[in-house]
C-alpha positions in Angstrom: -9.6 -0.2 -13.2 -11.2 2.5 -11.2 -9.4 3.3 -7.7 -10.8 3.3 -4.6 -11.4 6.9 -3.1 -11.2 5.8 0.6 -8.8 2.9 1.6 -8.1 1.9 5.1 -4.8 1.3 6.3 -3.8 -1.4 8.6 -0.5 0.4 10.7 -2.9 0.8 13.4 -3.4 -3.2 13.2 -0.1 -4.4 13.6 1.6 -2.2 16.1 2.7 0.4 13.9 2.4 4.7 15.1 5.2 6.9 13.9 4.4 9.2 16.5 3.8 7.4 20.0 5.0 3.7 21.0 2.6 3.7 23.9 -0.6 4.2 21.5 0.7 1.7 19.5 1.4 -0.9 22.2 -2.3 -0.4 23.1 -3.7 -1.0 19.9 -1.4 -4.1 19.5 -3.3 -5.4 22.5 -6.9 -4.4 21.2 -6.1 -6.0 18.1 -5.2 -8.9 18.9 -8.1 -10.9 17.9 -8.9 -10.9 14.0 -12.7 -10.5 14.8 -11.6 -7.3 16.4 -10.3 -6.0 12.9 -13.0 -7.4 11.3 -15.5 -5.2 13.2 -13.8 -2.4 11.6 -13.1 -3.4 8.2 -17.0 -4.4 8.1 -18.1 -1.0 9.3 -15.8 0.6 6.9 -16.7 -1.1 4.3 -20.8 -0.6 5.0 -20.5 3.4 5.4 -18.3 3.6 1.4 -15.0 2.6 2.4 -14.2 0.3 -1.2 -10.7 -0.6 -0.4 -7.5 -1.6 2.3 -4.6 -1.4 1.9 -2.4 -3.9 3.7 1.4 -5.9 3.5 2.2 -9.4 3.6 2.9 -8.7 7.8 2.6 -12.2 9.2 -0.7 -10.7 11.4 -2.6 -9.4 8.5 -2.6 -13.3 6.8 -5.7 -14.7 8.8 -7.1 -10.9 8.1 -6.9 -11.3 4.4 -8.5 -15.2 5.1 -11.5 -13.7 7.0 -12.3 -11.0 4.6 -12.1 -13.5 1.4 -14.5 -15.8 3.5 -17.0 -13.2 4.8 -19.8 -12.5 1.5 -19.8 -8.7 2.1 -16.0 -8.2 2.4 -15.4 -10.6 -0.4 -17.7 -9.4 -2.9 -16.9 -5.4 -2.2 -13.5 -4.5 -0.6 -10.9 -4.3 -3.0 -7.1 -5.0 -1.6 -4.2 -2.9 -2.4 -1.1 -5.1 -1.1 1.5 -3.0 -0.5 4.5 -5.6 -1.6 7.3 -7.0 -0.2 7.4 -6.3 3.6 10.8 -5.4 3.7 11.3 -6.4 7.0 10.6 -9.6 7.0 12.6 -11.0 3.9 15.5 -9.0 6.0 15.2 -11.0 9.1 14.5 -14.5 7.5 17.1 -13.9 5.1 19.6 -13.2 7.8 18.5 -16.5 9.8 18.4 -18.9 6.5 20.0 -17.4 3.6 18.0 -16.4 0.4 17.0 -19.9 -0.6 16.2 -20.8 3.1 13.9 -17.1 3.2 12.1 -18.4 -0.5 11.2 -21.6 1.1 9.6 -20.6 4.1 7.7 -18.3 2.0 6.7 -20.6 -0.6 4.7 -22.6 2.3 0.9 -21.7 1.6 1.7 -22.4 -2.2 0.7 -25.4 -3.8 3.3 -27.8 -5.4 2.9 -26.7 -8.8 3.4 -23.4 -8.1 6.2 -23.9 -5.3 8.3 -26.0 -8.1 7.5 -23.1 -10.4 8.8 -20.3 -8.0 11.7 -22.4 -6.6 13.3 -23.1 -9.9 12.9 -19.4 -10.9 14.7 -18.5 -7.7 17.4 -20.9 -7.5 18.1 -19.9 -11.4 18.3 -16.5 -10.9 20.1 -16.8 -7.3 23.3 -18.7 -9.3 23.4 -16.0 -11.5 23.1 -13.3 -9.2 20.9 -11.6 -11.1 18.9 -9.1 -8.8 16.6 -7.9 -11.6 15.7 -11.2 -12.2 14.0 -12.3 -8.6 12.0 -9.4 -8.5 9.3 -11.2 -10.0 9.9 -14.5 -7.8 9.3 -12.1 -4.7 5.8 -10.6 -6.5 4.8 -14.1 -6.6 5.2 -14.9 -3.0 4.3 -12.1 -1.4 0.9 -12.3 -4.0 0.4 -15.5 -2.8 -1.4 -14.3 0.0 -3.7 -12.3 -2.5 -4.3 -15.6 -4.6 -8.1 -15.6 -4.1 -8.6 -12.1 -3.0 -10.2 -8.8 -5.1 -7.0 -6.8 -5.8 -7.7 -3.4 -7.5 -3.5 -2.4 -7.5 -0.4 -3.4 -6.2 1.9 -0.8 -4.6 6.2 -1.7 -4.4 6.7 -0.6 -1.1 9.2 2.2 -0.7 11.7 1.0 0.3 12.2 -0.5 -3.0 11.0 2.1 -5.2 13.4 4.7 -3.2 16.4 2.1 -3.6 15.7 1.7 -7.5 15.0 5.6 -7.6 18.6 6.5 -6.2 20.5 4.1 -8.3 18.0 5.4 -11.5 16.9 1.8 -12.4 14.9 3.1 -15.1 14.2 -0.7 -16.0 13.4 -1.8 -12.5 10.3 0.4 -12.8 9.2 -0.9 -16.6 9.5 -4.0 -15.9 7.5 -4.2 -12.4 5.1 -2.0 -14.2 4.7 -4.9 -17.4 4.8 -7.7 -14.9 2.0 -6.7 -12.9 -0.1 -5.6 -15.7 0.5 -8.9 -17.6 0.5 -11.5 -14.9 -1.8 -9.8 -12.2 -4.1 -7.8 -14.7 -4.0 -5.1 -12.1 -2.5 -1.2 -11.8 0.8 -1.4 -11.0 1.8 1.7 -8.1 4.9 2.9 -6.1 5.2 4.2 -3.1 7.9 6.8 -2.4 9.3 9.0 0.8 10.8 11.1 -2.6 7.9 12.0 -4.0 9.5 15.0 -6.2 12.5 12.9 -7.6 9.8 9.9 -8.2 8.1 12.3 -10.6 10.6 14.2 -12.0 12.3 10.7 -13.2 9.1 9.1 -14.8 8.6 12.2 -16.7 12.2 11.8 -17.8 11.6 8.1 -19.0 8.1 8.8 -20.3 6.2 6.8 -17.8 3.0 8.1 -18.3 0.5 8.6 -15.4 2.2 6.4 -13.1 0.1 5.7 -9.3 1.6 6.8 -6.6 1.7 6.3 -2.8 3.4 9.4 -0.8 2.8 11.6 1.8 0.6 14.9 1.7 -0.3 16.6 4.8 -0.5 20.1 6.0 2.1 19.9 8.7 4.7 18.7 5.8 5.3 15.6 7.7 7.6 13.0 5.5 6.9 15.7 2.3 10.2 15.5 1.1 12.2 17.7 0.1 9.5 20.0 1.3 6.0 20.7 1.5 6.2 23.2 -0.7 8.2 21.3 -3.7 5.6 18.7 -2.9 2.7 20.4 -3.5 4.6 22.4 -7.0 4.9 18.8 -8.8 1.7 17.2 -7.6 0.6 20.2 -9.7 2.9 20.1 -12.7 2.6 16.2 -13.1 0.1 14.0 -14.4 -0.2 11.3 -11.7 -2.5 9.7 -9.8 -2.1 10.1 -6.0 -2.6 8.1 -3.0 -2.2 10.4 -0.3 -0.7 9.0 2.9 -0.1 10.2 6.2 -2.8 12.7 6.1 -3.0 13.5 9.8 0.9 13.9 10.0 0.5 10.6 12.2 -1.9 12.0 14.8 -0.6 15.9 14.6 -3.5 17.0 12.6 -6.9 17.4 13.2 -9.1 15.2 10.7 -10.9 18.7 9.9 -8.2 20.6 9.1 -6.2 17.9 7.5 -8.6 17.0 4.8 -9.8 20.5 3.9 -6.0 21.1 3.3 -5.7 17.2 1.3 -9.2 17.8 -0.8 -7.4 21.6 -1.5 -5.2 19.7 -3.8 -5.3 18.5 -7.1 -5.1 15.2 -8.4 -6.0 13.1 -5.1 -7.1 10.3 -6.3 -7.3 7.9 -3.2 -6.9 8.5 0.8 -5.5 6.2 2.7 -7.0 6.2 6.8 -6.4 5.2 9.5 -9.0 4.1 11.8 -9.4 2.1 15.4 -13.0 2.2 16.6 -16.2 2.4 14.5 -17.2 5.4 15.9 -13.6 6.7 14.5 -14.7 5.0 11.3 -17.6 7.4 11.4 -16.5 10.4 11.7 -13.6 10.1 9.4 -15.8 9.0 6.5 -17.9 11.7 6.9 -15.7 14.6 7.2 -14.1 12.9 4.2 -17.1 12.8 2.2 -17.6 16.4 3.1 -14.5 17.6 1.8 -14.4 15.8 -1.5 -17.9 16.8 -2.0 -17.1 20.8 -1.8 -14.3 19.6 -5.0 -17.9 18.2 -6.4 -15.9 14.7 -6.2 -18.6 11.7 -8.0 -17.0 8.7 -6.0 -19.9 8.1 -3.6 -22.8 8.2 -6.6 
């Protein structure tokens, strides 16, 4: 399945600025109503943007609802969930316990599928076997996705960094398998260890594996550096999903992309956009840039 070159991100949806709490406090507040996203996604969408990528955050549910109900959204964004927001399983898990957490998740399912999940879980939970409920927490957090156009699904990072640091070489098979055989779609990872990421799936012969990390010029959350970065983007063959391309709000869009679109192997950018005039100008210079690598994706 052919990626998306542009995807939108939703951070600036929910609250979320690594760089200034006031910015995203207002944004919080002009976001508020769904129709407000909406707006953006649409204009997106209309000037090439082909995909978003979002998490199971409980403000992005009636997003996902909308776009699945709109006929231009439904029929030509593609979503990208980026699975399992972390934070949330922590904090309900903490209030109710495991089974408690599963339960309250399981609620848009249907009771087929909510008998299904639930006997999985509370299997696996007796035998404390953490590999196992991996795929009971891809079912719920996919629920959400049940009647949506998903192109990939991306294990969040903190996940894929846990698994990385204890070398779960069989973590990452199996998610890859059970996305590819239950979802039918391209299983990715996202990473703040970019380097290690691809220096172990090289090791275990994980071949062209898609990959959510960040590339900017300032080096921003490059780790271990912006050089070593840039030296294995090169030497591997992955497929990239650059995030954090403006070194949250540090660069300037210009300079930023002519450094990204310097770079081999970007296969996808993921944005960041509030207003449509923002939407606007960032497609554009975007479309300049690839265009000067003679990029096809807007044929």
């Amino acid at each position: 399945m052919e990626l998306d070159a542009i995807l939108l991100g939703h951070n600036q949806f929910i609250g979320v600025d690594h760089f200034s709490q006031d910015r995203a406090r207002s944004r919080t507040q002009i976001f508020s109503e769904t129709q407000k996203i909406i707006e953006i996604v649409k204009e997106f969408n209309q000037l090439g943007g082909g995909g978003m990528m979002m998490s199971t955050h409980p403000r992005i549910k009636p997003v996902v609802e909308s776009i699945n109900n709109d006929p231009q959204l439904s029929k030509n964004l593609n979503l990208y969930p980026l699975i399992p927001y972390a934070q949330g399983y922590i904090r309900r898990a903490n209030e109710k316990g495991i089974l408690g957490m599963i339960s309250d998740s399981l609620a848009p399912a249907d009771a087929k599928t909510k008998l299904k999940i639930s006997f999985s879980a509370g299997i696996n939970f007796l035998k404390k076997d953490i590999m196992n409920l991996l795929p009971t927490i891809i079912d719920i957090e996919m629920l959400q996705f049940k009647d949506s156009k998903v192109n990939a699904v991306i294990l969040h990072n903190v996940l894929t960094d846990l698994a990385l640091a204890f070398q779960s070489r069989n973590l990452f098979e199996f998610y890859i398998d059970y996305i590819k055989d239950t979802y039918h779609v391209e299983p990715g990872f996202g990473t703040m260890n970019f380097c290690r990421l691809v220096n172990s799936f090289d090791k275990w012969e994980i071949k062209k594996p898609l990959i959510l990390a960040s590339f900017n010029k300032a080096g921003f959350q490059m780790n271990p550096s912006q050089v070593e970065c840039e030296h294995c983007l090169k030497e591997h063959d992955v497929k990239l999903i650059a995030m954090s391309t403006l070194a949250s709000g540090y660069l300037k869009p210009q300079e930023a992309y002519e450094y990204l679109f310097s770079l081999p192997k970007v296969s996808s950018v993921v944005v960041g956009v509030s207003s449509k005039e923002h939407v606007q100008e960032t497609i554009g210079l975007i479309k300049s840039n690839m265009g000067k690598k003679n990029h096809e994706y807007f044929i």
